[in-house]
PALUMTI-215894 format. One line per field, with one value per residue (C-alpha): z, x, y; residue number from 1. Coordinates in Angstrom, 2 decimals, padded with zeros to 5 digits. Last residue first. Layout:
<nodes>
up: Z; ... $
east: X; ... $
north: Y; ... $
i: NUM; ... $
</nodes>
This chain:
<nodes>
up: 056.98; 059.20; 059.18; 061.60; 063.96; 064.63; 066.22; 069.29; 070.51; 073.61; 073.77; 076.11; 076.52; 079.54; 080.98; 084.27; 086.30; 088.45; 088.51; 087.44; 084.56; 082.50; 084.74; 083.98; 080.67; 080.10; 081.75; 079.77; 076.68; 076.84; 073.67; 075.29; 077.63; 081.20; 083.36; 086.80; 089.32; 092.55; 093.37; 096.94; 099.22; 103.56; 103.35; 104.84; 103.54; 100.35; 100.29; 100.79; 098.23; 095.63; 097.26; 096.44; 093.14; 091.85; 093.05; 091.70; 087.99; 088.45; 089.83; 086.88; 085.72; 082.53; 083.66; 085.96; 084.38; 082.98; 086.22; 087.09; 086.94; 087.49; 087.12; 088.68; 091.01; 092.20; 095.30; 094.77; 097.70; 095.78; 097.86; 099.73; 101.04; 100.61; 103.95; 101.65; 098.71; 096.42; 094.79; 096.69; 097.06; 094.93; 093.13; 091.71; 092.19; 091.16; 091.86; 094.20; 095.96; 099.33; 097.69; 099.33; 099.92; 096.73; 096.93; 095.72; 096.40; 097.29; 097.00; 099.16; 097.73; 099.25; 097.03; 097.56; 096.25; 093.17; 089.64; 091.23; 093.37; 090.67; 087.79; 089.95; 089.97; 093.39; 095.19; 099.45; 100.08; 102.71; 103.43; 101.71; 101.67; 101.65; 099.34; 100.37; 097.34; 097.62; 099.23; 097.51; 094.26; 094.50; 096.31; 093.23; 090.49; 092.10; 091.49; 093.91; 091.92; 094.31; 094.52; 093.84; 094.00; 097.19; 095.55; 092.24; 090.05; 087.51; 084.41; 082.27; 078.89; 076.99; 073.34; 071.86; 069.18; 067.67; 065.21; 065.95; 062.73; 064.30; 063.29; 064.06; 068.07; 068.54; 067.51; 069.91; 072.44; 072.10; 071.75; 075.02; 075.69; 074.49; 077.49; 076.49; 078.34; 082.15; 084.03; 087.73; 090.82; 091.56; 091.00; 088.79; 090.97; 092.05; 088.65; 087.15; 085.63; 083.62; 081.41; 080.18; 083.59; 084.04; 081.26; 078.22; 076.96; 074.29; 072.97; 070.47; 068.75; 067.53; 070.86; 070.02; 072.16; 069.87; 068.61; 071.69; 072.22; 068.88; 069.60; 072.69; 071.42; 068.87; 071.07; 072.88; 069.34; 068.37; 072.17; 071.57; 067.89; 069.24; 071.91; 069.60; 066.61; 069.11; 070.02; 073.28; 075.33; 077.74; 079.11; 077.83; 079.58; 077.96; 080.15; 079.90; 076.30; 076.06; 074.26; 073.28; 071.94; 075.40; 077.46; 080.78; 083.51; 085.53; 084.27; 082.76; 079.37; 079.64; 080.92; 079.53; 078.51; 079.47; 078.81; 079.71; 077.92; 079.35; 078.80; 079.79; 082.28; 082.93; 082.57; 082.10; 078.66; 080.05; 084.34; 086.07; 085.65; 082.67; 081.91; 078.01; 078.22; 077.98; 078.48; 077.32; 078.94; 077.85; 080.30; 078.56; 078.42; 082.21; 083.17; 085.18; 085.64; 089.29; 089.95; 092.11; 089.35; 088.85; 092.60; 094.95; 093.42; 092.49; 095.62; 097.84; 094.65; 095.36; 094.06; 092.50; 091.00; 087.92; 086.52; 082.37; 081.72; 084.47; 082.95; 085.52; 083.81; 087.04; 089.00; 086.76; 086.00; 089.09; 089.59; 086.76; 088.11; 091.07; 090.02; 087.18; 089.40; 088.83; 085.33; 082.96; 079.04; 076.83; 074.73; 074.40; 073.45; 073.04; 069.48; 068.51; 064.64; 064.69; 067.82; 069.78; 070.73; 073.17; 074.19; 072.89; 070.76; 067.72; 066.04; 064.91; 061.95; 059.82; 062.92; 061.99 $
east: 089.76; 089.25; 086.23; 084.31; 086.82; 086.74; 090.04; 090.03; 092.09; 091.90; 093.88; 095.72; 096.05; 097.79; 096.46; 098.14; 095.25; 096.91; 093.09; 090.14; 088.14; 089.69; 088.28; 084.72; 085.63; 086.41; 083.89; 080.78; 082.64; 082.97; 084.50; 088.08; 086.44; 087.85; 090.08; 090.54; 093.62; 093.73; 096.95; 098.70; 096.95; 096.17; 095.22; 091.34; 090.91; 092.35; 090.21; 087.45; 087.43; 088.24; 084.67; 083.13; 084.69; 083.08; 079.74; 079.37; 080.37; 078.31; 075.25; 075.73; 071.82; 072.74; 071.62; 069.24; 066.86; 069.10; 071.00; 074.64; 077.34; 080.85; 083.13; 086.17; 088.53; 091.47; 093.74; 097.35; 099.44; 102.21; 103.26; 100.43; 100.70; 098.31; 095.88; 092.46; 093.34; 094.23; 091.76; 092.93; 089.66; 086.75; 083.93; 081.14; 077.29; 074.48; 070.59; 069.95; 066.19; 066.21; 062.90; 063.70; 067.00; 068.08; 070.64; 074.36; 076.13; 079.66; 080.99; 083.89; 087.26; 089.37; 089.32; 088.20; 084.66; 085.97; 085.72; 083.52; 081.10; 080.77; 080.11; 077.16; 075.58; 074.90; 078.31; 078.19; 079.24; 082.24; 082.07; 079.27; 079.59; 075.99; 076.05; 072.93; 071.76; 068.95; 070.42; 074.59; 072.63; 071.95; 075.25; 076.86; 074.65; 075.56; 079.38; 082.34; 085.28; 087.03; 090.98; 093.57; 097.30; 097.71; 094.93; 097.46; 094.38; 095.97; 093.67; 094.24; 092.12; 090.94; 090.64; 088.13; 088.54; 091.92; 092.70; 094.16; 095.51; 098.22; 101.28; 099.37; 098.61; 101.98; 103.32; 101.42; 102.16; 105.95; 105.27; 103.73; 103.77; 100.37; 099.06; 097.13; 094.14; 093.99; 093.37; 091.99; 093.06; 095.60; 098.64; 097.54; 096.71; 093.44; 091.73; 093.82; 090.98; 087.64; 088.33; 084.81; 083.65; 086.75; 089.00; 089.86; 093.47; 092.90; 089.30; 088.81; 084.96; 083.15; 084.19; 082.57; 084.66; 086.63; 087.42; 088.66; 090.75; 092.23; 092.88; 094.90; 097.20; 097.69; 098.54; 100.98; 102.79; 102.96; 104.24; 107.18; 107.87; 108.06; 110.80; 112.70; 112.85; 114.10; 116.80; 118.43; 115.42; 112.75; 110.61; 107.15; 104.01; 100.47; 097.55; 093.38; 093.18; 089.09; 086.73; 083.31; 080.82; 080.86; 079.55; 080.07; 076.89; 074.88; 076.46; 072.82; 074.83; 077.13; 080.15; 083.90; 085.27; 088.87; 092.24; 095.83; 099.33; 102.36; 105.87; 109.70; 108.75; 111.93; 112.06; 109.85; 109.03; 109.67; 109.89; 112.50; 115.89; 115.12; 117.20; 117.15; 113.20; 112.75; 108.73; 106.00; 102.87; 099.08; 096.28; 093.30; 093.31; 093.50; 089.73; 089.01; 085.46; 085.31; 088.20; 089.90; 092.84; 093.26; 093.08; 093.30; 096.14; 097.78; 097.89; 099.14; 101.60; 103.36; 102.33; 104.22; 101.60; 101.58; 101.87; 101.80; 103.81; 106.44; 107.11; 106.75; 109.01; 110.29; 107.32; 105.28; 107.91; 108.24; 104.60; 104.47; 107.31; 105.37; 102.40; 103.58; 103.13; 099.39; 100.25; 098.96; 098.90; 102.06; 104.40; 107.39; 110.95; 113.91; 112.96; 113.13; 112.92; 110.92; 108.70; 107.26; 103.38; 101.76; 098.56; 099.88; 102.30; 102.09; 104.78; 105.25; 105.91; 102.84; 100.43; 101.31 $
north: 081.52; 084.84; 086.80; 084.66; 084.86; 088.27; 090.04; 092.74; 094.45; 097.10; 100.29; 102.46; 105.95; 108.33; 111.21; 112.92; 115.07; 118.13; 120.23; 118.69; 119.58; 116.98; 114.31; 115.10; 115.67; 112.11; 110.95; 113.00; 112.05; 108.22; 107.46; 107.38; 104.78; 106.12; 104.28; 105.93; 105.82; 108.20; 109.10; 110.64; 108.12; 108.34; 112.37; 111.67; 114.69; 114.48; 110.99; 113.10; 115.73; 112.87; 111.54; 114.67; 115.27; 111.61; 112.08; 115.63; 114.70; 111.57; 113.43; 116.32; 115.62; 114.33; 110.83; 110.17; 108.42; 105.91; 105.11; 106.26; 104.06; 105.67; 101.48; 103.22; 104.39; 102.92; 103.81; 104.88; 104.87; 102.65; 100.16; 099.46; 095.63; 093.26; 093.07; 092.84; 091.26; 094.17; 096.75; 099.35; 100.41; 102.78; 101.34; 103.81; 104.43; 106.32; 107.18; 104.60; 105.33; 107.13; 108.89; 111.90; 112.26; 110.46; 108.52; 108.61; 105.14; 104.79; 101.00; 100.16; 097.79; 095.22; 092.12; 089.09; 089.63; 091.03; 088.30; 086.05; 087.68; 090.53; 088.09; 086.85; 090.35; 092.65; 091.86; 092.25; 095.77; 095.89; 099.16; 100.36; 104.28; 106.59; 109.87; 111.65; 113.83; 116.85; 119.84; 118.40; 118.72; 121.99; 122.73; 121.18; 122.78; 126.83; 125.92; 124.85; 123.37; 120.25; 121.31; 118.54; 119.01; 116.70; 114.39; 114.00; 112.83; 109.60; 109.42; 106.97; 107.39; 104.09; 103.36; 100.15; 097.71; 098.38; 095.50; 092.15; 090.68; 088.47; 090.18; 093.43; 092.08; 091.19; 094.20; 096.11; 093.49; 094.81; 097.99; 098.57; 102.26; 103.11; 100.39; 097.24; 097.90; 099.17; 095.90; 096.57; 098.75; 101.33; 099.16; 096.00; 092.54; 093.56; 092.16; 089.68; 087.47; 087.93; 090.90; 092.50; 094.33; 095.05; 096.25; 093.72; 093.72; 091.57; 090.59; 087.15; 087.04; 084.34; 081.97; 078.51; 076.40; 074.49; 078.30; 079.35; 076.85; 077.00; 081.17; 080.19; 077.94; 080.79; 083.51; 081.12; 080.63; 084.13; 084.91; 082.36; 083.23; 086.78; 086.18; 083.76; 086.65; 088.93; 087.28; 089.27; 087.48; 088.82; 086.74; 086.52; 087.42; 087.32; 087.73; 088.24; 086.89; 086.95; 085.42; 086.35; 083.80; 081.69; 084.30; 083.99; 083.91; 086.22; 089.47; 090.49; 090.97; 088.05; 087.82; 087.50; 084.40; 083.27; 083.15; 082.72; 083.37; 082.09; 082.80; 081.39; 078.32; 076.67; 072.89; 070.07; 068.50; 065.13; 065.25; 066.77; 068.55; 070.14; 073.37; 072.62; 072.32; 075.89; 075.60; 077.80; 077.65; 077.74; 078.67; 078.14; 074.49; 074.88; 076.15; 078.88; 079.55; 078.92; 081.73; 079.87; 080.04; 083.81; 085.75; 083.23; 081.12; 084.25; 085.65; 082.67; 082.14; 085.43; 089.09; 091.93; 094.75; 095.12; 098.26; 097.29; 100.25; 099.48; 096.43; 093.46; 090.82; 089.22; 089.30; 087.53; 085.11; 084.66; 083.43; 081.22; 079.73; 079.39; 078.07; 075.45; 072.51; 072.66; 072.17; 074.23; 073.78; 072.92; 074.40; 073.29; 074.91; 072.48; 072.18; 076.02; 075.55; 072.45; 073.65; 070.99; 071.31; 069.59; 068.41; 064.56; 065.42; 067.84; 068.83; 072.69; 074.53; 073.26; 074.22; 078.19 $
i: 352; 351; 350; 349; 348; 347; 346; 345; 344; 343; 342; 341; 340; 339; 338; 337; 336; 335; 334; 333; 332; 331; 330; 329; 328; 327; 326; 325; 324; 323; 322; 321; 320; 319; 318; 317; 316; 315; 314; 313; 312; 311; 310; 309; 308; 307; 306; 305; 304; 303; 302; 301; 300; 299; 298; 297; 296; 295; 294; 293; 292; 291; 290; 289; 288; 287; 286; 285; 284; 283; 282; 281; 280; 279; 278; 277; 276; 275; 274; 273; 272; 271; 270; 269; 268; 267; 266; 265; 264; 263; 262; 261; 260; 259; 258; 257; 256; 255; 254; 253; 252; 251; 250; 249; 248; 247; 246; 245; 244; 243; 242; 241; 240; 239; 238; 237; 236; 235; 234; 233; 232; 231; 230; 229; 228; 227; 226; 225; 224; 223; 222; 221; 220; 219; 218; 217; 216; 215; 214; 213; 212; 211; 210; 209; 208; 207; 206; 205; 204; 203; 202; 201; 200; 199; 198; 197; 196; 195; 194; 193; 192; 191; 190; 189; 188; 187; 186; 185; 184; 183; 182; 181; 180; 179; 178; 177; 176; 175; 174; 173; 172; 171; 170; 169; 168; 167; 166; 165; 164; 163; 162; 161; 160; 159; 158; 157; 156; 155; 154; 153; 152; 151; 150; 149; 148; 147; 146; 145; 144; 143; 142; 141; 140; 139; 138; 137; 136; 135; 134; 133; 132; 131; 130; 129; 128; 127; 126; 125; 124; 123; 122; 121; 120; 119; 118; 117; 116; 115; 114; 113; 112; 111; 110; 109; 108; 107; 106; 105; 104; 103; 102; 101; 100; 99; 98; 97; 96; 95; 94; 93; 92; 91; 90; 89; 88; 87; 86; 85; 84; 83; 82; 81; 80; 79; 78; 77; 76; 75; 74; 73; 72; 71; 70; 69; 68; 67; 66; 65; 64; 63; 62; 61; 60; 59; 58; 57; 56; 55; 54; 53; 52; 51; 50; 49; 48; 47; 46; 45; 44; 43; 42; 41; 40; 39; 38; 37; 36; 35; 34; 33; 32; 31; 30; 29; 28; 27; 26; 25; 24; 23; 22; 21; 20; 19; 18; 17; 16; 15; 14; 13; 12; 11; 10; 9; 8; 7; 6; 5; 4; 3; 2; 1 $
</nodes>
């Protein structure tokens, strides 16, 4: 790959495409960044539209940011500024996901959290652009130790963009998404994990009454955190701007947590809802209380509140495909939409 290009400086100069550059962030780069966001929003990817305000909040506060891993590629025919200025036409930005105790990132496991390339009638030039971004990216990486590359991460793994999909955070790299899907073979990327979509229709929704669920409902308080302060550090950083409530199932005796799960908007708190889709997601339930049906009945009661409450039509939930208990939690409801996505992953210890 480094034999096609020239190298000056940070940047890199493509011999067969020499008016494209590619270059890492400038702060001046926000707003074309931006657009170009908005402007190549597939509708399998749901984005949601955002301006620089959002953005700037959102991805580069985030105190772990750091610019050699956001890499740009620049049209410099339409310059009308400064040396290898012009019109941004892709960007790919990454990160490290967090450690185990979520206190901390961890520098072995990298992370692609966003690739966006405009589209353009040559093929060839639209792939040679994301090939080359993807690349950037993987140096970085390794100068920094990273033994593993992830694309398409879902929260807690991916450590930008979340609030700024409809419904709530980063699904995967969506079934429909050939293009990436290419990407990802030319570049030896295999299929690390598979994710379910699950989309509940709350005006279709009925909650399913059995013997278990009053049970549990005589010995389970389910108490909602409004605006619940985070619990890890990796929390703090990658949601606290966001407007989502925690709902916690306790124990009516004990009062002790028994299981919890995220639901919001998952949008700075004010952003508009276009969509009425809320998100839910992240079902935890604690070790010694598993296989007791408490994340089964926490999740159907609150979807049995919010058609109550009758403010969103869709609740959005990504489910690890592996994750049995989930996944037939939401196949036992009633007007549920499935769709798949992957994650990919490549090892960089396995490659020369």
């Amino acid at each position: 790959m480094s034999e096609k290009y020239i190298r000056k400086g940070e940047m890199l100069v493509s011999e067969k495409f020499p008016k494209i550059v590619f270059r890492p962030f400038y702060n001046s780069d926000l707003t074309q960044i931006v657009r170009l966001w908005n402007e190549e929003n597939e509708s399998v990817s749901m984005r949601q539209k955002v301006d620089w305000l959002m953005f700037n909040r959102i991805v580069l506060s985030k105190p772990y940011f750091m610019r050699n891993f956001l890499w740009v590629a620049v049209d410099t025919s339409e310059n009308v500024g400064f040396p290898y200025d012009g019109k941004i036409v892709g960007f790919a930005h990454g990160g490290f996901s967090p450690n185990e105790n979520l206190d901390g990132v961890d520098m072995s496991c990298g992370c692609v959290a966003m690739l966006v390339v405009e589209k353009h009638q040559d093929v060839e030039f639209r792939n040679e652009i994301a090939d080359v971004l993807l690349w950037n990216l993987e140096e970085e990486f390794r100068k920094h130790g990273a033994r593993t590359i992830t694309v398409g991460a879902v929260y807690p793994d991916a450590p930008f963009y979340q609030g700024m999909y409809v419904g709530g955070v980063s699904a995967g790299i969506h079934e429909m998404d050939s293009f990436t899907s290419a990407l990802m073979r030319r570049n030896e990327y295999l299929i690390h994990k598979r994710y379910v979509i699950y989309y509940v229709d709350l005006q279709k929704y009925h909650f399913l009454f059995s013997r278990e669920r009053k049970q549990i409902r005589g010995s389970y308080e389910v108490h909602t955190v409004r605006y619940p302060l985070p619990e890890t550090w990796w929390e703090a950083s990658a949601m606290s701007i966001l407007d989502y409530r925690r709902y916690e199932l306790h124990s009516s005796q004990g009062r002790k947590r028994c299981a919890k799960v995220f639901v919001g908007k998952m949008a700075i708190r004010g952003m508009d809802e276009t969509r009425k889709m809320l998100g839910m997601y992240y079902v935890q339930v604690e070790k010694e209380y598993r296989h007791q049906g408490l994340g089964f009945y926490l999740v159907s009661y609150l979807l049995e509140l919010l058609q109550q409450q009758a403010k969103y039509q869709f609740v959005k939930s990504v489910v690890p495909k592996d994750n049995d208990f989930a996944c037939k939690l939401f196949d036992k409801l009633a007007s549920v939409q499935k769709e798949q996505s992957m994650v990919y992953q490549k090892n960089l210890e396995s490659v020369s």
